[in-house]
PDB file of the backbone (N, CA, C, O) and the ligand in Angstrom, with CONECT records:
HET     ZN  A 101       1
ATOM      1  N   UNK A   1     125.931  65.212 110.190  1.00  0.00           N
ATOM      2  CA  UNK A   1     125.761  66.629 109.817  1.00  0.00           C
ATOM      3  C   UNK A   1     124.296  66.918 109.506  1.00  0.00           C
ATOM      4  O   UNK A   1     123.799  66.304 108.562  1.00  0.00           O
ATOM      5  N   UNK A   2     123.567  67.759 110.175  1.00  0.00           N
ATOM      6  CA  UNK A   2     122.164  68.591 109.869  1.00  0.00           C
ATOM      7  C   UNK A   2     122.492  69.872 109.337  1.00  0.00           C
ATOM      8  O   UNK A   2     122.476  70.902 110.011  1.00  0.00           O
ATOM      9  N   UNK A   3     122.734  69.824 108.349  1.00  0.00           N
ATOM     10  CA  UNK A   3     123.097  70.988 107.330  1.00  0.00           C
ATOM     11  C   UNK A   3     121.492  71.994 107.751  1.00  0.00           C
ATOM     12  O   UNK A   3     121.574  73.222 107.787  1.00  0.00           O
ATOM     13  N   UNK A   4     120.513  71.480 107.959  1.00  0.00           N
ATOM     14  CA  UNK A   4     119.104  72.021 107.630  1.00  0.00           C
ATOM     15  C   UNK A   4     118.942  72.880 109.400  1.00  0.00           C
ATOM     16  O   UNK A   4     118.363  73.930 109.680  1.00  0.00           O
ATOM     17  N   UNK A   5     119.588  72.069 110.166  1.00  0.00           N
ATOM     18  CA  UNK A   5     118.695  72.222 111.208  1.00  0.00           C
ATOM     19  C   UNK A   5     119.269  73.764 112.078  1.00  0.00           C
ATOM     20  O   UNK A   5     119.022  73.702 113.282  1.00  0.00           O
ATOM     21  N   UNK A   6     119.848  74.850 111.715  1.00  0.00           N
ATOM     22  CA  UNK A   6     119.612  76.190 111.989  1.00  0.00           C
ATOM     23  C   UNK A   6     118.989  76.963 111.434  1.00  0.00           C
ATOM     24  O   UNK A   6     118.580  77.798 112.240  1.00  0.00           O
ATOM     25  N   UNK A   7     118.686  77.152 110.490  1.00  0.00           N
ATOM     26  CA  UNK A   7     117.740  77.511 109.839  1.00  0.00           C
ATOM     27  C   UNK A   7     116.384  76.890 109.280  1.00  0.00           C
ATOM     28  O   UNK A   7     115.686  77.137 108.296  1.00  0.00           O
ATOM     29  N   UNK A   8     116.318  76.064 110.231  1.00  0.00           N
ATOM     30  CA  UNK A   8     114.733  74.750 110.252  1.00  0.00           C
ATOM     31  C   UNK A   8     113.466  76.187 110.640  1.00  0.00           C
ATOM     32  O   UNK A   8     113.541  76.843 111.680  1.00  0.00           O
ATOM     33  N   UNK A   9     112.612  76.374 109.780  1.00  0.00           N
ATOM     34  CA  UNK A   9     111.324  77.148 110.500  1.00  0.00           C
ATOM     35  C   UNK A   9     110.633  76.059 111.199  1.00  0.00           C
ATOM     36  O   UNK A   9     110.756  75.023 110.546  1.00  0.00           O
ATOM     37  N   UNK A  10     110.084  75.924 112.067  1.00  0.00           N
ATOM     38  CA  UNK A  10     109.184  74.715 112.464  1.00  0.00           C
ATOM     39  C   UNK A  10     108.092  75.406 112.180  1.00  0.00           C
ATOM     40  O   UNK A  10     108.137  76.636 112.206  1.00  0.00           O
ATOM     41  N   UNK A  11     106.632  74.556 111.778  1.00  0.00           N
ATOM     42  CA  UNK A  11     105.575  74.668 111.084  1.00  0.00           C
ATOM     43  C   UNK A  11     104.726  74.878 112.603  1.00  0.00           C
ATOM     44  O   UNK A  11     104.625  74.175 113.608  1.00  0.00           O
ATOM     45  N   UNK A  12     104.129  76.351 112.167  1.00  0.00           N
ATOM     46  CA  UNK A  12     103.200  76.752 114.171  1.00  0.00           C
ATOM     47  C   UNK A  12     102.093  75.835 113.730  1.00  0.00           C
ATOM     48  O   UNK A  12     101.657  75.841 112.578  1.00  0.00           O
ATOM     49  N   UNK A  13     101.635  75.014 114.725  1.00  0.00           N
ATOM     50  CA  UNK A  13     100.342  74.609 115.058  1.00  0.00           C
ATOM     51  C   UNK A  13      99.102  75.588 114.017  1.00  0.00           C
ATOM     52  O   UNK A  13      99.227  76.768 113.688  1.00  0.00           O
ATOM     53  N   UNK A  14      98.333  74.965 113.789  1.00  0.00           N
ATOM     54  CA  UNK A  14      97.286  76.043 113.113  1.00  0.00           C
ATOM     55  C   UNK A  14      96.253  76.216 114.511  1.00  0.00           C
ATOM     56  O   UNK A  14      95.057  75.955 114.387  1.00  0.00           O
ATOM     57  N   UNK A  15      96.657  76.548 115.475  1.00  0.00           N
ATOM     58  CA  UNK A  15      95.850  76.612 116.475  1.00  0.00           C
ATOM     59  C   UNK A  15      94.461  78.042 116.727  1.00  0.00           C
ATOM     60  O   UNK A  15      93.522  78.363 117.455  1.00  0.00           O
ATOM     61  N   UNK A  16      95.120  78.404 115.711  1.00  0.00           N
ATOM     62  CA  UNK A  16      93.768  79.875 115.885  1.00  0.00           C
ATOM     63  C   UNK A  16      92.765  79.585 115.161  1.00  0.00           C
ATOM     64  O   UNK A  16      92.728  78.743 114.263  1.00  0.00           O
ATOM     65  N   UNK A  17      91.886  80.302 115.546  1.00  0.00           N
ATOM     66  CA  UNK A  17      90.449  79.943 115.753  1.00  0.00           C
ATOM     67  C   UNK A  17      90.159  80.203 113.886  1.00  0.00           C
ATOM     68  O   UNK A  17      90.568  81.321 113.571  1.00  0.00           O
ATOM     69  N   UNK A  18      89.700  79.595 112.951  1.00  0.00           N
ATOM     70  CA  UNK A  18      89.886  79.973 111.774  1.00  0.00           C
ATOM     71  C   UNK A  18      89.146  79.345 110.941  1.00  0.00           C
ATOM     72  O   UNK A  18      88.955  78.177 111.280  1.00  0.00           O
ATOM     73  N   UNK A  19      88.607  79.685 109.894  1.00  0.00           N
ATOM     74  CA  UNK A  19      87.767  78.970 109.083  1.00  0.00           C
ATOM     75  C   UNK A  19      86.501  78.152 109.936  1.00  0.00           C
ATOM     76  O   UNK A  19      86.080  76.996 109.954  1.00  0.00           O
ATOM     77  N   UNK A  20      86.235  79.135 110.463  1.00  0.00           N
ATOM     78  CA  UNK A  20      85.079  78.482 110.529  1.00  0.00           C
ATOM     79  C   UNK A  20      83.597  79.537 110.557  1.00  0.00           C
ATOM     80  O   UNK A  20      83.878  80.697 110.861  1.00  0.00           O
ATOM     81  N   UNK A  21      82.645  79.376 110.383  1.00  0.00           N
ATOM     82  CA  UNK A  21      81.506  80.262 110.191  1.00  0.00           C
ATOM     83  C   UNK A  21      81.655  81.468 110.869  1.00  0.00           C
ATOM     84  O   UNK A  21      81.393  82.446 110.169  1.00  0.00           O
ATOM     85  N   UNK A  22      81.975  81.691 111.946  1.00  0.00           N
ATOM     86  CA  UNK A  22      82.127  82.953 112.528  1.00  0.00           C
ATOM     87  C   UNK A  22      83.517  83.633 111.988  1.00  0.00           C
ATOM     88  O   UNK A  22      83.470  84.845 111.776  1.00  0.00           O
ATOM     89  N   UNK A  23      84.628  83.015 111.771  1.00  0.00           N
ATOM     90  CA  UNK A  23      85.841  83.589 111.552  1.00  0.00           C
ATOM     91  C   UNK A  23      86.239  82.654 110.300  1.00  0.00           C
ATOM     92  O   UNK A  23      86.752  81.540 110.409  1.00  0.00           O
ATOM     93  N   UNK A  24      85.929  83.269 109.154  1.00  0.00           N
ATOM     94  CA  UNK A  24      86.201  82.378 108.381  1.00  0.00           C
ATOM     95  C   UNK A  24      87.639  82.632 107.472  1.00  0.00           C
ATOM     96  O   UNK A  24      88.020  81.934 106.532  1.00  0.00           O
ATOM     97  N   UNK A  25      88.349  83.898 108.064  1.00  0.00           N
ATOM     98  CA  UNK A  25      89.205  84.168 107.750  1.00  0.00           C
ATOM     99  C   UNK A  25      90.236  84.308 108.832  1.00  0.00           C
ATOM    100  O   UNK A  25      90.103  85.065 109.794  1.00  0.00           O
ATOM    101  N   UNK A  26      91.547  83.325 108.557  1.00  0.00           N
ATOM    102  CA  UNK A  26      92.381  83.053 109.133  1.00  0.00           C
ATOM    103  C   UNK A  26      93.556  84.664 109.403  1.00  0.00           C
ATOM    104  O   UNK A  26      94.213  84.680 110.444  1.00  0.00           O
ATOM    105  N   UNK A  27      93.653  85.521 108.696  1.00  0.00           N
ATOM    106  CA  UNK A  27      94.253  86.461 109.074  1.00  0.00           C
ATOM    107  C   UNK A  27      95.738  86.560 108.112  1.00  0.00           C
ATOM    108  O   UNK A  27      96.547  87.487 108.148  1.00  0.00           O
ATOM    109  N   UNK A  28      95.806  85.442 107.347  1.00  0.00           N
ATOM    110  CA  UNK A  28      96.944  85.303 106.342  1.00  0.00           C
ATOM    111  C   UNK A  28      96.617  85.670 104.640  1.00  0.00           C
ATOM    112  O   UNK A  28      95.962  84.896 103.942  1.00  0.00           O
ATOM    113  N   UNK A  29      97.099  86.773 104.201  1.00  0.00           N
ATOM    114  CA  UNK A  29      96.234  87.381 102.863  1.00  0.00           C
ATOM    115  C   UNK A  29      96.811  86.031 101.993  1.00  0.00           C
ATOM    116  O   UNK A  29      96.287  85.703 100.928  1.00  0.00           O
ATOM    117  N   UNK A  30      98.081  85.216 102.653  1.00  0.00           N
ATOM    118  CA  UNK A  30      98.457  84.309 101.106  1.00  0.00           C
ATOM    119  C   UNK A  30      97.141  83.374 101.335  1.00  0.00           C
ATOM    120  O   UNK A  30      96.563  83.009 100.311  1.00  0.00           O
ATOM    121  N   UNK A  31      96.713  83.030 102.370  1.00  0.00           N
ATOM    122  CA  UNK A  31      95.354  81.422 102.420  1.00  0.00           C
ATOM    123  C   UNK A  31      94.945  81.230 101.428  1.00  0.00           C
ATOM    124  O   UNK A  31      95.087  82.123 100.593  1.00  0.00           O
ATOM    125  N   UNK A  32      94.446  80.337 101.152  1.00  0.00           N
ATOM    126  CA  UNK A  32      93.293  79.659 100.118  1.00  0.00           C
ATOM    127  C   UNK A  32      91.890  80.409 100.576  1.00  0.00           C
ATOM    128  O   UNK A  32      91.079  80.790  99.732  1.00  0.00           O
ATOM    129  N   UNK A  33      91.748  80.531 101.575  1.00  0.00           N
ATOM    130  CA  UNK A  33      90.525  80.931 102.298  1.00  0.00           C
ATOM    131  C   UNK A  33      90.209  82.943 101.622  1.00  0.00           C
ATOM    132  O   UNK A  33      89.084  83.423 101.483  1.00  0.00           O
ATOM    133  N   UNK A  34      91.202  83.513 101.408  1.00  0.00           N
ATOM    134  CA  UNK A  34      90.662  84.611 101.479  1.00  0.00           C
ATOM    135  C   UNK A  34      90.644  84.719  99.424  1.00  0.00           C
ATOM    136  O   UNK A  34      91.110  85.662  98.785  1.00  0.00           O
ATOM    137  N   UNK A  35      90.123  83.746  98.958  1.00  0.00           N
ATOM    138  CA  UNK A  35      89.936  83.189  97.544  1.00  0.00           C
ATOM    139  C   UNK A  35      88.667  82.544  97.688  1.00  0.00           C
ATOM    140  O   UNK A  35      87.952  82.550  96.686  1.00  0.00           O
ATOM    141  N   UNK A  36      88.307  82.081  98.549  1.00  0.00           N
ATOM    142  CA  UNK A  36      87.113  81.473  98.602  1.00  0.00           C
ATOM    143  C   UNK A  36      85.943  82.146  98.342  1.00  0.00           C
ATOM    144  O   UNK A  36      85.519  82.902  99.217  1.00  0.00           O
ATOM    145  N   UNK A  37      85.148  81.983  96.990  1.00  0.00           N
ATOM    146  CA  UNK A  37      83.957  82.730  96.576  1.00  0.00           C
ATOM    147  C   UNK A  37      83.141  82.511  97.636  1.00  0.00           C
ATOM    148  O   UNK A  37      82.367  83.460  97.766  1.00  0.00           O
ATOM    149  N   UNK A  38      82.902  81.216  98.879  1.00  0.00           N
ATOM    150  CA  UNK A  38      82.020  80.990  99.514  1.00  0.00           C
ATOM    151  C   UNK A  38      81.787  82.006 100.528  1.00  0.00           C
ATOM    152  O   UNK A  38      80.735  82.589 100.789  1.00  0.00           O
ATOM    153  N   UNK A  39      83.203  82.152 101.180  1.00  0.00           N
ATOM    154  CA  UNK A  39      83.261  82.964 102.328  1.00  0.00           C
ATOM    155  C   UNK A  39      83.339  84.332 101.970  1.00  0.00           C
ATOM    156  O   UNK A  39      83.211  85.172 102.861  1.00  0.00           O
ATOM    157  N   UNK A  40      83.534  84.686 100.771  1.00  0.00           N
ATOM    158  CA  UNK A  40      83.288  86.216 100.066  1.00  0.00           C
ATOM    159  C   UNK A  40      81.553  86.465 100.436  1.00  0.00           C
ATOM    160  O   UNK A  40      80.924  87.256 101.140  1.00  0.00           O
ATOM    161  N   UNK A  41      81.186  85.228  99.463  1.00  0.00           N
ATOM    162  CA  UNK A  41      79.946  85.575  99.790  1.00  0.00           C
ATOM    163  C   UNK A  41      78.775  85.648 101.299  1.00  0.00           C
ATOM    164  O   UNK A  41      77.573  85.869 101.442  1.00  0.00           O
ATOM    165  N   UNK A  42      79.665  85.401 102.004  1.00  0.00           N
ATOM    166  CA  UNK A  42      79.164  85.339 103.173  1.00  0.00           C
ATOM    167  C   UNK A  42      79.197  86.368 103.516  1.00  0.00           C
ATOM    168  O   UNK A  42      78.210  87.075 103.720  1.00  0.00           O
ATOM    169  N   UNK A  43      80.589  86.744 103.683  1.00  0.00           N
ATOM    170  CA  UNK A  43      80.519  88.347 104.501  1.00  0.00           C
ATOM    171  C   UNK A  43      79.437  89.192 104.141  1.00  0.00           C
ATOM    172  O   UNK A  43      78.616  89.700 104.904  1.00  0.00           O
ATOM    173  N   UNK A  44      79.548  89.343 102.319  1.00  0.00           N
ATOM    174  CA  UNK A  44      78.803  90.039 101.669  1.00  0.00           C
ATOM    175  C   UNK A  44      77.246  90.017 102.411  1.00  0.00           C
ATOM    176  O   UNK A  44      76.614  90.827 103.089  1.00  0.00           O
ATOM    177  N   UNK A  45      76.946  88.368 101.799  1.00  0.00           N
ATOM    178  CA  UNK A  45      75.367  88.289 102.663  1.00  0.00           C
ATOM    179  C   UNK A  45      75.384  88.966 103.861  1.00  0.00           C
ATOM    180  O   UNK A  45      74.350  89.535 104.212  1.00  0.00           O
ATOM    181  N   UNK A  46      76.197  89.003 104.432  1.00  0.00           N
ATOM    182  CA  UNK A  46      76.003  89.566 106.372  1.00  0.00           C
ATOM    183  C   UNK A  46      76.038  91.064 106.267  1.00  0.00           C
ATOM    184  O   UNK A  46      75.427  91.837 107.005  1.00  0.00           O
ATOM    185  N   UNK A  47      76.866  91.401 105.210  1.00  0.00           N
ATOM    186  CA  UNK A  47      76.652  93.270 105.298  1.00  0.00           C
ATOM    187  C   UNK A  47      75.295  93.336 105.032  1.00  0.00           C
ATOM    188  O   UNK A  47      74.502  93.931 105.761  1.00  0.00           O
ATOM    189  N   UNK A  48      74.957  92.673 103.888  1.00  0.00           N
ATOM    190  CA  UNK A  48      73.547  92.755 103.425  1.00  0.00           C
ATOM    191  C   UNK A  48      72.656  92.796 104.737  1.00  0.00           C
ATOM    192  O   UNK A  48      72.448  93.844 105.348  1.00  0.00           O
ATOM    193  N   UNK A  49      72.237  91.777 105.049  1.00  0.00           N
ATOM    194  CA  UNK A  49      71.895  91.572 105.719  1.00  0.00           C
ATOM    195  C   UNK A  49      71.393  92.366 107.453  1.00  0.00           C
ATOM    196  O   UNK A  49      70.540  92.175 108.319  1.00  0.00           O
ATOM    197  N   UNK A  50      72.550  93.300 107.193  1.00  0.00           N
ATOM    198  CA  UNK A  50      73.148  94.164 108.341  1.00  0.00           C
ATOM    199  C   UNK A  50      73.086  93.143 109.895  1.00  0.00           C
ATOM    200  O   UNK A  50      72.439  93.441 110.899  1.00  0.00           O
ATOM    201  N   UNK A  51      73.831  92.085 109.737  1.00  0.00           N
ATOM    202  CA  UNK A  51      74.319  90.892 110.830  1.00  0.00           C
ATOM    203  C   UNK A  51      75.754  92.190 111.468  1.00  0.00           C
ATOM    204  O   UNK A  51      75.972  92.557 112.622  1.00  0.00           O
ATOM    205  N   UNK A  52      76.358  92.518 110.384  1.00  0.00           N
ATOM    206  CA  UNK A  52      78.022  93.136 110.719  1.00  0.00           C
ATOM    207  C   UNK A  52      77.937  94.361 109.611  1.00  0.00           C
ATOM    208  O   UNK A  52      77.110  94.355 108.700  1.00  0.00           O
ATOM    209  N   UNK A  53      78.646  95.128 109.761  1.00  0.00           N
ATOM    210  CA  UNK A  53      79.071  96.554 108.954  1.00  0.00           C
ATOM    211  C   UNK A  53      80.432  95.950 108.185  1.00  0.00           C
ATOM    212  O   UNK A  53      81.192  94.991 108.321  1.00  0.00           O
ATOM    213  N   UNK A  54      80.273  97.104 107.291  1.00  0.00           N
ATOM    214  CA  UNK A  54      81.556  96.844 106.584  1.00  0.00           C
ATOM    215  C   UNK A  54      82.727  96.736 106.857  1.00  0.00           C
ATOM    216  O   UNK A  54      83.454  95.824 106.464  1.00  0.00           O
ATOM    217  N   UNK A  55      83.197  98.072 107.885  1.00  0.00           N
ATOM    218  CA  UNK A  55      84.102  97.896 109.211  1.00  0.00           C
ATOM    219  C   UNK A  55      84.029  96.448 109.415  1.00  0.00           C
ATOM    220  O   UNK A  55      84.918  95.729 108.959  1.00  0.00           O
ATOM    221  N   UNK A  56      82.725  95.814 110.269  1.00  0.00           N
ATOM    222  CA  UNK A  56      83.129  94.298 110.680  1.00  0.00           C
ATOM    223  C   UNK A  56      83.948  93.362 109.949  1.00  0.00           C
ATOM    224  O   UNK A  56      84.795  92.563 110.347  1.00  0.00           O
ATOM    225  N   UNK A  57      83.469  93.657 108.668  1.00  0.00           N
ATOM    226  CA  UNK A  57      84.101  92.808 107.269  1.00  0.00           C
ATOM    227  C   UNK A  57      85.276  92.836 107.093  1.00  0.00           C
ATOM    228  O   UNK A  57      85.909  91.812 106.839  1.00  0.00           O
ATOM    229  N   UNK A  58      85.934  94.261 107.211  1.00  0.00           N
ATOM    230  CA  UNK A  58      86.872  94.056 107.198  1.00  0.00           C
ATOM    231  C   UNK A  58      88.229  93.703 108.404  1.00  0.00           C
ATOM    232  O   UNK A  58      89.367  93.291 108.182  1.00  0.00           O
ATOM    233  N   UNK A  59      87.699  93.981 109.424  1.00  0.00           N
ATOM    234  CA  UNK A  59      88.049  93.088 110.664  1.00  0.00           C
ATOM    235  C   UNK A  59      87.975  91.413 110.341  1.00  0.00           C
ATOM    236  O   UNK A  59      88.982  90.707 110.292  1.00  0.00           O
ATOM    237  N   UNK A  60      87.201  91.137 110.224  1.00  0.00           N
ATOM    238  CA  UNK A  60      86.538  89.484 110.007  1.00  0.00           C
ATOM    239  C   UNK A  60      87.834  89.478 108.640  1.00  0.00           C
ATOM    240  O   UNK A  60      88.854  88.830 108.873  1.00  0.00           O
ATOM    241  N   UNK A  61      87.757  89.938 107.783  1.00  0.00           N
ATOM    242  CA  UNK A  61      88.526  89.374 106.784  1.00  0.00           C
ATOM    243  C   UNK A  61      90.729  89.512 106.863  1.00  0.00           C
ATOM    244  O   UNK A  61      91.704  89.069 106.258  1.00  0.00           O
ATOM    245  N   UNK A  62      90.400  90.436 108.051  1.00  0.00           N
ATOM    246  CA  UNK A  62      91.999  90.383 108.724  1.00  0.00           C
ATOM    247  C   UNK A  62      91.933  89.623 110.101  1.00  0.00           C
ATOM    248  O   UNK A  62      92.442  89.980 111.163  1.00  0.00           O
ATOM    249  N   UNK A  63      91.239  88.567 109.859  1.00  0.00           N
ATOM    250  CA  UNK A  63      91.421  87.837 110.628  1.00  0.00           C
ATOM    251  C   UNK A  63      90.788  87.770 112.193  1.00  0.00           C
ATOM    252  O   UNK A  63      91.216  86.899 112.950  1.00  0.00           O
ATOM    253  N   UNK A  64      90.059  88.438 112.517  1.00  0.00           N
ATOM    254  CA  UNK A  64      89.563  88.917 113.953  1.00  0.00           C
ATOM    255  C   UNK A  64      87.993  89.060 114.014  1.00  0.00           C
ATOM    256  O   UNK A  64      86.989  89.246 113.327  1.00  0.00           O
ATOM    257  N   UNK A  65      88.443  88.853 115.270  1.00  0.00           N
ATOM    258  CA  UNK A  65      86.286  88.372 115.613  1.00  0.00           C
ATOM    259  C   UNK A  65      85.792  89.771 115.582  1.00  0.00           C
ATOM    260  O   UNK A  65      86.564  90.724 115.694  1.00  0.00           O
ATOM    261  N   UNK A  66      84.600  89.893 115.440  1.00  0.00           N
ATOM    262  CA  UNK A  66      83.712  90.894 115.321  1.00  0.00           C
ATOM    263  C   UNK A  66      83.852  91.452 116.711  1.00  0.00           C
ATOM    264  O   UNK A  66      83.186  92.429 117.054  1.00  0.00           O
TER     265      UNK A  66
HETATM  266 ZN    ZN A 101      92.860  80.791 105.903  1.00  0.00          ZN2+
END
């Protein structure tokens, strides 16, 4: 008996492009990542900066490339 296995979620691949300098936000508000003072401060620096607009930021922080 697999009591478990109809209602099994299988775990997706983390295959999207994510955490990394360009996309450092994976697109999931629960992550660890969208907590990260580092990558806060990044975006921030880049508005500063005017690299991306705020618009971009907030694209970039739902998950999607500039
Ligand atoms: Zn993430």
């Amino acid at each position: 008996m697999q009591q478990y296995a109809d209602n099994f979620i299988p775990v997706i691949p983390d295959t999207n492009i994510c955490h990394t300098k360009e996309h450092p936000f994976c697109g999931d508000p629960t992550c660890l990542c969208y907590g990260d003072k580092d990558n806060i401060a990044a975006i921030n620096d880049a508005i500063n900066d005017g690299i991306i607009t705020p618009d971009d930021a907030t694209r970039i922080m739902k998950g999607k490339t500039v």
